[in-house]
C-alpha positions in Angstrom: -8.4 -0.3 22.0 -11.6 0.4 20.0 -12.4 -3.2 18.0 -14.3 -0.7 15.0 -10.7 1.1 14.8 -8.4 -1.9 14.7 -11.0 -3.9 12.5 -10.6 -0.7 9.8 -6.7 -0.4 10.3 -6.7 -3.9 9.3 -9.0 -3.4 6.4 -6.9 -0.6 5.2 -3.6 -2.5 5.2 -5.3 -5.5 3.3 -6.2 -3.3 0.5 -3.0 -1.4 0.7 -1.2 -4.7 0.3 -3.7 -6.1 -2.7 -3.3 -3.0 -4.4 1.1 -2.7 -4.0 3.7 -4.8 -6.4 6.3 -3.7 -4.1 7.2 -6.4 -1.8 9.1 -3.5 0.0 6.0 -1.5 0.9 4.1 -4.8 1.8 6.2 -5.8 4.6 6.0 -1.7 5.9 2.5 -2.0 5.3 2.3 -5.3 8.0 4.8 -3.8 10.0 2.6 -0.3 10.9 -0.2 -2.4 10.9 2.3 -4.1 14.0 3.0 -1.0 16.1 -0.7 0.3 16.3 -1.5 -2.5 18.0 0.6 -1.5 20.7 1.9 -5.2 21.4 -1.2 -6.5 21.8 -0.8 -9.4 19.6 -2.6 -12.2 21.4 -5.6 -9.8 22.0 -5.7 -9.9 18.0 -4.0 -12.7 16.9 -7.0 -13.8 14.2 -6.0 -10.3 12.2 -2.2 -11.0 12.6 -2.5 -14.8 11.6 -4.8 -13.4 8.5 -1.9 -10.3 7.4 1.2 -12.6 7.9 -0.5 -15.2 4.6 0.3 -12.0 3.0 4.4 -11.5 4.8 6.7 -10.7 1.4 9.0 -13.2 0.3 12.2 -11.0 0.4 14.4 -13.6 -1.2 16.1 -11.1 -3.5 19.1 -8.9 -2.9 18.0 -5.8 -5.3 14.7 -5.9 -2.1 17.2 -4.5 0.2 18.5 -1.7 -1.7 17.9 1.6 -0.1 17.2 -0.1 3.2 18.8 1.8 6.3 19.7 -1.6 8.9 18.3 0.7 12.0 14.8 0.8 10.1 15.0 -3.0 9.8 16.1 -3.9 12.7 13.1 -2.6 14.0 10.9 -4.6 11.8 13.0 -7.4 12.3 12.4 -7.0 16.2 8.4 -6.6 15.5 8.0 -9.4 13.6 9.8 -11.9 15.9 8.2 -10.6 18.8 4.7 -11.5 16.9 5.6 -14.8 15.8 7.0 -15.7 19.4 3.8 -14.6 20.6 0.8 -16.6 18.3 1.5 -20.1 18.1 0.3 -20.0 14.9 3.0 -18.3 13.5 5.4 -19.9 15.3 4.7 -23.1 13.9 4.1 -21.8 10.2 7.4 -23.0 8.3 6.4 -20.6 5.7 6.7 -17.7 8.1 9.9 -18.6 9.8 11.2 -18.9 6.2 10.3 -15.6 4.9 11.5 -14.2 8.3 15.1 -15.9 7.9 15.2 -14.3 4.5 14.9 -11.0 6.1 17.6 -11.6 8.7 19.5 -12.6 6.0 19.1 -9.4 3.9 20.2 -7.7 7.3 23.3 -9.1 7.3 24.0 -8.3 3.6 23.3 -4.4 4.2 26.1 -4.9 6.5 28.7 -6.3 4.0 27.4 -3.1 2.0 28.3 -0.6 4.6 31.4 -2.1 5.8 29.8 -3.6 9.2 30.4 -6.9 10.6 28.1 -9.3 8.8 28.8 -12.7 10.6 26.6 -15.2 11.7 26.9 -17.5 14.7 29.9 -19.5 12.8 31.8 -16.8 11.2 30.2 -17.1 8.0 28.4 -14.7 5.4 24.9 -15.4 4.5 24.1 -14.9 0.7 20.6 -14.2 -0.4 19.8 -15.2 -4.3 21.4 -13.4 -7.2 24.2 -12.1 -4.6 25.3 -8.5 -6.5 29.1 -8.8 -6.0 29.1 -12.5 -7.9 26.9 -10.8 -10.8 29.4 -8.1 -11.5 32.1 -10.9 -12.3 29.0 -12.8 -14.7 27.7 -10.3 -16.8 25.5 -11.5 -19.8 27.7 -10.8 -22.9 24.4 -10.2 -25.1 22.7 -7.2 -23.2 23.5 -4.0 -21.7 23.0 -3.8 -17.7 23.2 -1.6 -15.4 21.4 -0.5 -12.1 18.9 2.6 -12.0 18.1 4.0 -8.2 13.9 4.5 -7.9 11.2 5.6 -6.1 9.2 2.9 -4.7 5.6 4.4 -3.9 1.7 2.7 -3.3 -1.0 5.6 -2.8 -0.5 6.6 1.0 1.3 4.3 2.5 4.8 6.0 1.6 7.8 5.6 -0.5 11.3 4.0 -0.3 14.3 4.1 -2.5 15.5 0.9 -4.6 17.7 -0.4 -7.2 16.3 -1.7 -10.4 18.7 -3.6 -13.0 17.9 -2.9 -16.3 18.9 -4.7 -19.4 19.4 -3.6 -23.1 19.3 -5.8 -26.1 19.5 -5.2 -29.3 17.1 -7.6 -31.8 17.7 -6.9 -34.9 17.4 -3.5 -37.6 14.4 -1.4 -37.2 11.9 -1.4 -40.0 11.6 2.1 -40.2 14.2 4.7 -40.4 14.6 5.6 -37.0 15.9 4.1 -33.5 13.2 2.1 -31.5 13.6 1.0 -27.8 10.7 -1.5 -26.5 10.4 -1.0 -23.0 8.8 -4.8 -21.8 8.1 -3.7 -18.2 4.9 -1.9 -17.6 4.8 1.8 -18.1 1.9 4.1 -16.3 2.1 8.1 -15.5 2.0 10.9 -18.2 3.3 10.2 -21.6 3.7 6.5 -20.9 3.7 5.7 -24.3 6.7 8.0 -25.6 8.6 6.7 -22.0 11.8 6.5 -23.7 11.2 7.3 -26.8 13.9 10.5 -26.6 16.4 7.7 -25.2 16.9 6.0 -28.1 16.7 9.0 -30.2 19.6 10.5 -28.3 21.0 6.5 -28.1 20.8 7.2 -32.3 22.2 10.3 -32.5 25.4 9.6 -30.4 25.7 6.4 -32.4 25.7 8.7 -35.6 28.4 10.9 -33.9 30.8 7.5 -33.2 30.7 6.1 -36.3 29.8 6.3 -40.2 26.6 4.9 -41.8 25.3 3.2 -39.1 22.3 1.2 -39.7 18.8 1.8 -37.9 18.2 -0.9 -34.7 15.5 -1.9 -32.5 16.0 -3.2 -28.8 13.8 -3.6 -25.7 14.7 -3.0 -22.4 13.3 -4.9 -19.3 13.8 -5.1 -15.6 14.9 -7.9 -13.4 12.0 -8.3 -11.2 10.0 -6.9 -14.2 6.6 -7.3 -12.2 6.3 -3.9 -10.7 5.2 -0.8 -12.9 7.6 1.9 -14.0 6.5 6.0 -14.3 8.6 8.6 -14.4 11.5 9.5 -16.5 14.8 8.9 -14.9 15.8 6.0 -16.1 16.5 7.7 -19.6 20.0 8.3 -19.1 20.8 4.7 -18.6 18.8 3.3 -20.9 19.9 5.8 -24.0 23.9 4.9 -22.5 23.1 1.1 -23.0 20.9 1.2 -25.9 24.1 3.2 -27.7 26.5 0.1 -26.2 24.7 -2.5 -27.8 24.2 -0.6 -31.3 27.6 0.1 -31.2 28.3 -3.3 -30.6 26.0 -4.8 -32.7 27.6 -3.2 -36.2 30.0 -5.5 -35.1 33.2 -2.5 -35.3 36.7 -3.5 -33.8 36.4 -1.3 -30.9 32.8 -0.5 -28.6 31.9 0.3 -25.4 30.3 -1.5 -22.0 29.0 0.1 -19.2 30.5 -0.8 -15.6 27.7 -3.0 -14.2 29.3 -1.6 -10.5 27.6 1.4 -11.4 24.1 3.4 -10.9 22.5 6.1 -13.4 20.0 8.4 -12.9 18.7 11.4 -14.8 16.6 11.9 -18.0 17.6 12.7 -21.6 16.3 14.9 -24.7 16.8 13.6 -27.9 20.0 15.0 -28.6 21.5 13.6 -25.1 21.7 16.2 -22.5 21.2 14.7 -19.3 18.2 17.0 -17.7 17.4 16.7 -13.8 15.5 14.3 -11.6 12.7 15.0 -9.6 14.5 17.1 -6.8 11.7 15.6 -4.0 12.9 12.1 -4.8 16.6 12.6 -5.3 17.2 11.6 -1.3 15.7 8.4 -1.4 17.3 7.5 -5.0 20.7 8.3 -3.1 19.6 6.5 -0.1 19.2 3.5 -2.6 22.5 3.8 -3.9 24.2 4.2 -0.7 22.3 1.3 1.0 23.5 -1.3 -1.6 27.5 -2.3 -2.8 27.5 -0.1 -6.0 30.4 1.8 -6.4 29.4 5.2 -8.2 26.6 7.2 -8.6 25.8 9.1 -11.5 23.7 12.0 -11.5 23.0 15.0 -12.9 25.6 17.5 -13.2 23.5 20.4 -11.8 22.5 18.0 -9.0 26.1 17.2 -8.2 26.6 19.2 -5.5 23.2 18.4 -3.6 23.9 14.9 -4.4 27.3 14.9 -2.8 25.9 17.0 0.5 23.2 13.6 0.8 26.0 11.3 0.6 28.2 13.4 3.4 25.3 13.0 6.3 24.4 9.3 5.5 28.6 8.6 5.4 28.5 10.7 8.7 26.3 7.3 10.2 28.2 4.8 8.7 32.0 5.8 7.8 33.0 2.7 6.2 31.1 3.0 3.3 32.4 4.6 0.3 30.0 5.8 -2.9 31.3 8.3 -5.1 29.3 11.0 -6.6 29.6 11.6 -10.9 27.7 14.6 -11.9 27.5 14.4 -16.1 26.0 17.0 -18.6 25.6 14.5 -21.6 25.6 11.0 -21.9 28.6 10.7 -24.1 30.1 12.0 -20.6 30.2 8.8 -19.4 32.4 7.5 -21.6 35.4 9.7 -20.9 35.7 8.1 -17.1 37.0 4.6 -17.7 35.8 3.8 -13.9 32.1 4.3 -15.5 32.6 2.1 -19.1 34.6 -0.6 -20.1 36.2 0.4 -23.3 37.0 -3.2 -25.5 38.8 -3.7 -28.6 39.0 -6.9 -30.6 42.2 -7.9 -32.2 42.6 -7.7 -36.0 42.9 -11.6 -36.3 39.8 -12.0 -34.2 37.7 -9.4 -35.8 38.8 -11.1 -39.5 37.8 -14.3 -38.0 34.5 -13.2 -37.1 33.9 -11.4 -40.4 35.0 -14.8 -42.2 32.4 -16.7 -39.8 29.7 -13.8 -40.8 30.1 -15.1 -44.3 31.1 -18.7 -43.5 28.7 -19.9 -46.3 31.8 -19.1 -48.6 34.5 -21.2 -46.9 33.3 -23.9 -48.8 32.2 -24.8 -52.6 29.7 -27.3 -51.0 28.4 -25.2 -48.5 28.0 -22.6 -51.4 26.0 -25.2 -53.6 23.9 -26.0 -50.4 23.3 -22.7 -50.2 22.4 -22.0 -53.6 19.7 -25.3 -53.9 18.3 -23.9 -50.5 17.7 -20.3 -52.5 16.5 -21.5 -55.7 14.5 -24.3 -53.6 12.7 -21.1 -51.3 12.4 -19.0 -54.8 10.4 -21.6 -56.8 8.4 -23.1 -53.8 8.9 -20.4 -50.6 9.6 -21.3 -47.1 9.3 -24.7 -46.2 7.3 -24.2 -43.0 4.3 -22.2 -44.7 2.0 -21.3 -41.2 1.8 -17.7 -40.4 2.9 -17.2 -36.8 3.9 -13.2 -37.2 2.4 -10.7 -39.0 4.6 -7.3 -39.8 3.3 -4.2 -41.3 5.6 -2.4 -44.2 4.5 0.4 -46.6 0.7 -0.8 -47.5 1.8 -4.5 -47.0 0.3 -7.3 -44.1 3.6 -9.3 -44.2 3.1 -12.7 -42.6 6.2 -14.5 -41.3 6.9 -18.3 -40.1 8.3 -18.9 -36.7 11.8 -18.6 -38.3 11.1 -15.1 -39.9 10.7 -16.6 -43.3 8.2 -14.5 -45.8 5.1 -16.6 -46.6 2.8 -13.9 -48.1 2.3 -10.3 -48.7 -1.5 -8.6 -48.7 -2.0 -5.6 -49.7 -4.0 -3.7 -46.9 -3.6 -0.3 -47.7 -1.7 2.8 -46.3 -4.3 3.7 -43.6 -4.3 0.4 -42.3 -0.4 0.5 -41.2 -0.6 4.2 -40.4 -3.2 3.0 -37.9 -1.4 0.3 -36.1 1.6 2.7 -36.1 -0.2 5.1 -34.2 -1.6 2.8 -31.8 1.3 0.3 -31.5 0.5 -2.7 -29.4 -2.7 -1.4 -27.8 -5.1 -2.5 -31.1 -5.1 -5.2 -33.8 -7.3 -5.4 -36.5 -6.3 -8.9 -37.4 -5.9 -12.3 -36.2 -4.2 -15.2 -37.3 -6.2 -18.3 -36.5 -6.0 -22.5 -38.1 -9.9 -21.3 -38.9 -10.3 -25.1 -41.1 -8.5 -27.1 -38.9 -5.4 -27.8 -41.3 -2.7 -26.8 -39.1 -2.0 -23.6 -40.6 -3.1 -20.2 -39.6 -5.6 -18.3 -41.8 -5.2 -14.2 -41.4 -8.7 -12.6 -40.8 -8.7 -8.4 -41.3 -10.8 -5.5 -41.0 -10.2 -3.1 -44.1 -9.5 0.7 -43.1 -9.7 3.4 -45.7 -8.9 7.0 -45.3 -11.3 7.7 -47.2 -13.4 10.4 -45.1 -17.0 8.8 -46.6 -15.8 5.3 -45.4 -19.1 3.6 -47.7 -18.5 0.3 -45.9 -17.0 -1.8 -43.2 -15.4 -5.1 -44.8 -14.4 -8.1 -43.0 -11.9 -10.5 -45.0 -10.7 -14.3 -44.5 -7.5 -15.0 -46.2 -6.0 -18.7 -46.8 -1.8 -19.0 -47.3 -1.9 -22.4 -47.8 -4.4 -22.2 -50.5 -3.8 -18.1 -51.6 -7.2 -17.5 -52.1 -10.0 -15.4 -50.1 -12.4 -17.5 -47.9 -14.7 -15.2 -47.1 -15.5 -11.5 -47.6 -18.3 -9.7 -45.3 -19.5 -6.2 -45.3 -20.9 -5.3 -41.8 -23.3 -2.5 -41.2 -26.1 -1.8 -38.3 -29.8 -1.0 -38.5 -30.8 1.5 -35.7 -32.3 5.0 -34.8 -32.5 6.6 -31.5 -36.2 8.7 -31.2 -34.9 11.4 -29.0 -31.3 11.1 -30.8 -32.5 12.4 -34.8 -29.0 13.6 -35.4 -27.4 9.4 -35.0 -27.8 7.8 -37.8 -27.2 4.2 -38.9 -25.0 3.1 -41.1 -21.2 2.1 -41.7 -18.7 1.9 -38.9 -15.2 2.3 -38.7 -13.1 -0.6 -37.4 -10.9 -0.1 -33.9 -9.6 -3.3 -32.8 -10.2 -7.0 -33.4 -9.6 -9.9 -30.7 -10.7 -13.9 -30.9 -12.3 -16.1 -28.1 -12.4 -19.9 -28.9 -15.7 -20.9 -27.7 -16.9 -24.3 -27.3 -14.7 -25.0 -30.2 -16.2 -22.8 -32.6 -13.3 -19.5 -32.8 -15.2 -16.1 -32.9 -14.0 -12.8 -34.2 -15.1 -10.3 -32.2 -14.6 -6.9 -33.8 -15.1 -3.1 -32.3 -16.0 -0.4 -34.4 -17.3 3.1 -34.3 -19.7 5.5 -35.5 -18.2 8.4 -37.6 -20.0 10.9 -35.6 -21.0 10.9 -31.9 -22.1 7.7 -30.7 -22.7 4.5 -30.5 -19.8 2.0 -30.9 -20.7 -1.8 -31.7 -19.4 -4.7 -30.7 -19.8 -7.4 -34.1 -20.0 -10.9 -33.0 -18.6 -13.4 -36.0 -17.9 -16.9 -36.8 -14.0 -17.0 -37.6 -14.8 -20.0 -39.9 -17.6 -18.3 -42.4 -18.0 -14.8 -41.3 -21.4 -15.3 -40.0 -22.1 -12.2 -38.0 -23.6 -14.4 -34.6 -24.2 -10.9 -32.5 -24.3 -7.3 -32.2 -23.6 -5.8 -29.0 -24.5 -1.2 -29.3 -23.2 0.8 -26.8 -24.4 4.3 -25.8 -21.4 5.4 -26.2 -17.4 5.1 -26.9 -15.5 2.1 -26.5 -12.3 3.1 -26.0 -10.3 -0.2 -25.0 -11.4 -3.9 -25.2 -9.5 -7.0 -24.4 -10.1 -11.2 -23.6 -9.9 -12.3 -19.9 -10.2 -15.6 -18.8 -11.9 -14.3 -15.9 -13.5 -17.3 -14.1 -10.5 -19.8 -15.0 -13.2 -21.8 -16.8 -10.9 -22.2 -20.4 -13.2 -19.4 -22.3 -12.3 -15.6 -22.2 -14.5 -13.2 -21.7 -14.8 -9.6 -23.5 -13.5 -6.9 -20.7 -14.2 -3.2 -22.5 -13.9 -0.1 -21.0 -14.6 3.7 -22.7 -17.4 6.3 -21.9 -21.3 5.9 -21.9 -22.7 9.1 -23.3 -26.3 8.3 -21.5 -24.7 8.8 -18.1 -22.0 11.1 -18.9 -19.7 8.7 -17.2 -16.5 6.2 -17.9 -17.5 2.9 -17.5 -15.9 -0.9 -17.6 -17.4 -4.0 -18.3 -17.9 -7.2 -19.2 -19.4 -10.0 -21.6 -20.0 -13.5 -21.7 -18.4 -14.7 -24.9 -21.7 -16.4 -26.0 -23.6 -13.8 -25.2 -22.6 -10.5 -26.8 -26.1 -8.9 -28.4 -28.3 -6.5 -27.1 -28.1 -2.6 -25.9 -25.6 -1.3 -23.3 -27.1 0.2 -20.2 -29.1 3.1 -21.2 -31.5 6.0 -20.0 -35.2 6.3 -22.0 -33.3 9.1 -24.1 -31.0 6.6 -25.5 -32.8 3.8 -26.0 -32.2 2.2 -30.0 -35.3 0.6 -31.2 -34.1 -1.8 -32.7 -32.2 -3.5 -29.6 -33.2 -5.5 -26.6 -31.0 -5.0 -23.4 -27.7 -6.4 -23.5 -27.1 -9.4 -20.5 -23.6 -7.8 -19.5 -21.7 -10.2 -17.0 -21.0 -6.6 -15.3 -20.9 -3.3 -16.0 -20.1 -0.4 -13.7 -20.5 3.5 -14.1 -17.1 5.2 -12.7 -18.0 8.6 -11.4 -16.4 11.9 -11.3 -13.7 12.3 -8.4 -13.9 15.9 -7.1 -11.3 16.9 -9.5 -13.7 15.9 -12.3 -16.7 17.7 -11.1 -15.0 20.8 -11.1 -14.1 20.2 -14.6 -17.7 19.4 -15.7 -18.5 22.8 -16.7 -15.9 22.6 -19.3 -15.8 18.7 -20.2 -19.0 16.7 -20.1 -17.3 13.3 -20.0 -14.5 11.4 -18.1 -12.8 8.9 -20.5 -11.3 5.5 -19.4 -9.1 5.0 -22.0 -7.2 1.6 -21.6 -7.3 -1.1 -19.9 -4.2 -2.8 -18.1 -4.2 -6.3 -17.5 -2.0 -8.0 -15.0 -2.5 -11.6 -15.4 -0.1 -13.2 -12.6 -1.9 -11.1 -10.4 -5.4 -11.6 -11.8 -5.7 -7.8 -11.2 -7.4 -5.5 -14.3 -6.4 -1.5 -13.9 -8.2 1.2 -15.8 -7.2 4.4 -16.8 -9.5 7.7 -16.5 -9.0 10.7 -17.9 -10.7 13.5 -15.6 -9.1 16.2 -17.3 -6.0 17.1 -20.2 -3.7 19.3 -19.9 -1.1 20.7 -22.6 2.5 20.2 -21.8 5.6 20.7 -24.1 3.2 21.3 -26.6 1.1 17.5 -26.1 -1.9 17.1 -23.8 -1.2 14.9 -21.2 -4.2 13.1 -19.2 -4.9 13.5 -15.8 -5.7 9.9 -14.8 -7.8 8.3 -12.1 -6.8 4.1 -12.0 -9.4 2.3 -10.2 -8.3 -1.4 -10.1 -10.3 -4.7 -10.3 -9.7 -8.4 -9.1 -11.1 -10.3 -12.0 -14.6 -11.2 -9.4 -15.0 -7.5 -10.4 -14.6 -6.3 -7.2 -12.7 -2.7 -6.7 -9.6 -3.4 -4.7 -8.5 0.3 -4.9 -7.9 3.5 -6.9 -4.7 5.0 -7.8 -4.1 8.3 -9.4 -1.5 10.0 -11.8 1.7 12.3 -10.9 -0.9 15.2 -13.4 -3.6 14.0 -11.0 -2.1 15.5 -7.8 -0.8 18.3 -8.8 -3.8 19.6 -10.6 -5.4 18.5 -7.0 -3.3 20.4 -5.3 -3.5 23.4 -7.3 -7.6 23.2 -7.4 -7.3 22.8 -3.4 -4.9 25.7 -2.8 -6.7 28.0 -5.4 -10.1 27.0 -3.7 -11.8 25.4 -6.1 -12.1 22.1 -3.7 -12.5 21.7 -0.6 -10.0 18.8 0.0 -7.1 16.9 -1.5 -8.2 13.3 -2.7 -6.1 11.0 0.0 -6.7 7.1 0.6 -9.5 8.0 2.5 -11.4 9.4 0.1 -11.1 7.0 -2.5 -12.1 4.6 -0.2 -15.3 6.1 0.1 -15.2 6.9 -3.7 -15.5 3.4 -4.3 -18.5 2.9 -2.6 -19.8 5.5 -5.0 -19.6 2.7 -7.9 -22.6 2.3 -9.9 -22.5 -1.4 -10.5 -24.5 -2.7 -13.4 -27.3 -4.4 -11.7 -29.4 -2.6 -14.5 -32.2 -1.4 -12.1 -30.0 0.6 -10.0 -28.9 2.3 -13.2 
């Protein structure tokens, strides 16, 4: 076999696996990497002994989902025949481990399908979280139930899984609507409204069941939360559970629980019609149902009948396994089959009992007085515990909390402050709470926004609870002027997003803000304690995302900022030493400032167009990477690019590009967006490209990475 082929079939399945959270697709990835050796495993033992440090741990029984026991039996097979072969291997007790785990999952796919599952001695092997003991254990405080997906990592294929999904409620929403918080991570189009029709169908339903209900707020999270979500068919379930646990959490006599022995697919609009998945990945979501021990599928009602011709062929291989098929056309639906929900009512001397023990503070004239001193006490002198550890935003009000939710102070910050963080949600803060003296309680530090169109200044403030007085007040503004740029003026910038870095002892503010007009965006560098401005970093162009990395492990993060750089027409991402954050970005002669030495960025690298782009740039000079996304377990940092927007349902959705970064900088490999490939596609078959973008050209796109050494820009 050609060494320069093997040695690139091995560096494509070590990218492959850096870049995939699915432990699923890792172990398919080492396993083709297997058969194109052509059992030649002693030949190259050094590249096998290298890919098995990376052999998933597949200790988990939701891994084994979807998975059809021929398929692993031949990796099973592969795997022992490699180990037997390199001694290596064969002595490695973390190898042998992980393989006993997968010989374990084997067997449990057999229990599933109604196949003898023995061992040597009779007995069943059970792998962690065993499914048929979690049915009989279900948490009494969240909603769970299993969704079948898609697993998928660029070109190396797909599989179907089960995810479980749980629901909580935490308390009433703040504003008059229904809010779900998804806690997994969310990428693809409209990412950021994921499930937002969910709850409002979730609401509406909830209005439909009962009278005056109040507004609530819950978050839904996966088990084995670490791999990204996209796509929308998950809706169904979660708008079902997220109406379980409101219903349940206005604490009526009767409410509803959804059979954790079921699975759910489909999507939602608001008002709870259950629309139709994705008919390409329907298969393998069935596959995932059928492979596991749930009992019922629920899909789509115009899906039912494809649906139930998918379950006919795989029961034609293996008889013994029983799944039935639920088609529904809303999500109320599911509550009319009691084999889907569990339908509970509490007793009238139960539910009084609970009601009494709601307002147990009246059982007793003591408890009563208790209660009284505590509420007279908190009136004259507020909450004991007086350090702000949670801010909340209501009206034009900065509401800072104590860890127990207490109300220490209100600030008045303004309208447009709020509407911003409203719009942007959890992606950008203009304050920070931070123990600035050293007293042990937090100060709150703020940039003022005004809606005011003429925006005359750009004011920092310091704020002290435990004192209630101002400690300081700064009004920012930047001195430049661009020669060949007349129409950029200096002057006052608007404020995006604020983050702190402790370093050396000394916490800094570092704060982003933007020109009005065109370009440049500034980075202000201050002292938390005084407000002494320490820095200014100008860039040539938008900063669209910025966030603190500890990069190097060293105790100090470092600024990581991504947006566009006007002087190259290009997306860009880079980085700053936290002590040294003045100077100019990376510039051509045409955008030099004058007043501005070069900046000494850590790194900074120009991302260029993909082919898709180009053929946009007739129409749109720049490509925009817009956020950054930060997985810290796997020290990986993932940026999204828009090449191109498109309008759908009446909102333009971003075709994205995600090149991803280990946090030495180095690109570990580029993903792209479900818009992405089909606008590919279409530009390929319309002839407008020459090619579809496939692993291979990405590969050599990355290659095409300007890195910032500043003399090669």
């Amino acid at each position: 076999m050609d060494p320069l082929k093997i040695e690139g079939l091995y560096e494509k399945a070590k990218i492959d696996l850096s870049v995939s959270d699915s432990e699923r697709i890792q172990l398919d990835i080492i396993y083709s990497f297997i058969q194109k050796l052509e059992g030649h495993f002693e030949k190259f033992d050094s590249y096998l002994i290298q890919l098995f440090e990376e052999l998933p741990e597949l200790n988990h029984s939701l891994l084994f989902t979807g998975i059809d026991p021929e398929y692993l039996d031949q990796v099973i097979k592969s795997i022992e025949l490699v180990v037997a072969g390199i001694p290596e291997l064969r002595n490695d007790a973390k190898v042998r481990k992980k393989l006993e785990h997968i010989r374990d999952g084997r067997k449990q796919i057999n229990s599933w399908l109604g196949l003898s599952s023995d061992d040597g001695n009779g007995s069943r092997l059970v792998l962690r979280s065993d499914p048929k003991t979690e049915i009989n254990a279900v948490r009494k405080d969240v909603s769970e139930v299993y969704i079948p997906v898609l697993e998928r990592s660029g070109n190396t294929g797909s599989f179907g899984r089960l995810r479980k999904i749980q629901v909580e409620v935490i308390g009433e929403s703040r504003s008059r609507e229904y809010e779900l918080r998804p806690t997994f991570g969310v990428i693809g189009a409209r990412s950021a409204n994921l499930v937002k029709e969910a709850a409002t169908a979730a609401g509406n339903f909830l209005k439909e069941s009962i009278s005056s209900p109040h507004y609530w707020t819950g978050t839904a999270n996966f088990e084995l939360g670490h791999a990204w979500h996209a796509g929308r068919s998950a809706n169904a379930a979660l708008a079902a559970s997220f109406y379980c646990e409101m219903l349940r959490a206005e604490n009526k006599r009767e409410y509803f629980g959804l059979n954790p022995g079921i699975a759910i697919t489909g999507d939602v609009d608001e008002f709870g019609t259950v629309l139709e998945v994705d008919e390409k990945s329907l298969n393998k979501k069935i596959e995932a149902a059928f492979y596991s021990w749930i009992q019922i599928l629920v899909v789509p009602i115009g899906q039912l009948e494809e649906a139930s011709v998918q379950v006919e062929k795989l029961q034609a291989k293996y008889p013994e396994r029983k799944l039935i098929i639920k088609g529904i056309g809303h999500i109320k639906d599911l509550f009319y089959d009691r084999r889907l929900t569990f339908h509970h009512k509490t007793s009238l001397p139960r539910h009084a009992a609970q009601e009494i023990w709601k307002r147990k503070s009246s059982a007793a004239f003591i408890t009563i007085m208790i209660v009284l001193l505590l509420v007279i006490s908190g009136l004259l002198y507020g909450p004991i515990d007086k350090n702000p550890s949670l801010v909340e935003l209501e009206g034009h009000f900065m509401v800072l909390k104590n860890e127990q939710g207490a109300v220490i102070d209100k600030i008045d910050v303004g309208e447009e402050f709020v509407r911003y963080h409203e719009e942007k949600g959890s992606y950008s803060y203009l304050y920070q709470l931070l123990d600035i003296d050293e007293d042990g309680v937090n100060e709150v530090i703020w940039a003022e926004r005004s809606r005011s169109t003429n925006r005359e200044k750009l004011v920092v403030k310091a704020w002290s609870v435990n004192q209630d007085k101002a400690i300081w007040e700064k009004e920012l503004s930047s001195e430049f002027s661009f020669k060949e740029q007349p129409e950029i003026l200096d002057g006052t910038m608007v404020p995006l997003e604020m983050v702190s870095i402790n370093v050396n002892g000394e916490n800094r503010i570092y704060l982003h803000a933007s020109a009005t007009l065109f370009f440049p965006n500034m980075i202000y560098t201050l002292n938390a304690a005084t407000g002494e401005m320490l820095d200014e970093y100008l860039h040539t162009g938008r900063i669209l995302d910025m966030a603190a990395v500890d990069l190097d492990e060293d105790g100090t993060e470092e600024l990581v900022y991504t947006g566009v750089n006007n002087a190259f027409w290009s997306a860009f991402i880079g980085v700053l030493d936290a002590n040294k954050t003045g100077g100019q970005s990376p510039h051509t002669e045409a955008y030099k400032a004058d007043n501005f030495d070069p900046a000494e960025e850590r790194y900074y690298a120009l991302i260029p167009k993909t082919v898709v782009g180009e053929f946009y740039s007739k129409v749109e000079k720049y490509t925009y990477a817009r956020r950054l996304l930060i997985d810290q377990e796997k020290q990986l940092i993932s940026v999204q690019v828009s090449e191109t927007r498109r309008s759908i349902r009446d909102d333009f959705v971003s075709a994205y590009i995600i090149p991803t970064f280990n946090y030495d900088m180095k690109l570990v490999g580029v993903g792209t967006s479900d818009l992405y490939d089909i606008i590919a596609k279409e530009l390929f078959e319309e002839g407008h490209i020459p090619f579809i973008p496939d692993n291979e050209y990405f590969e050599e796109f990355s290659d095409s990475l300007v890195y910032q050494g500043r003399d090669s820009i």
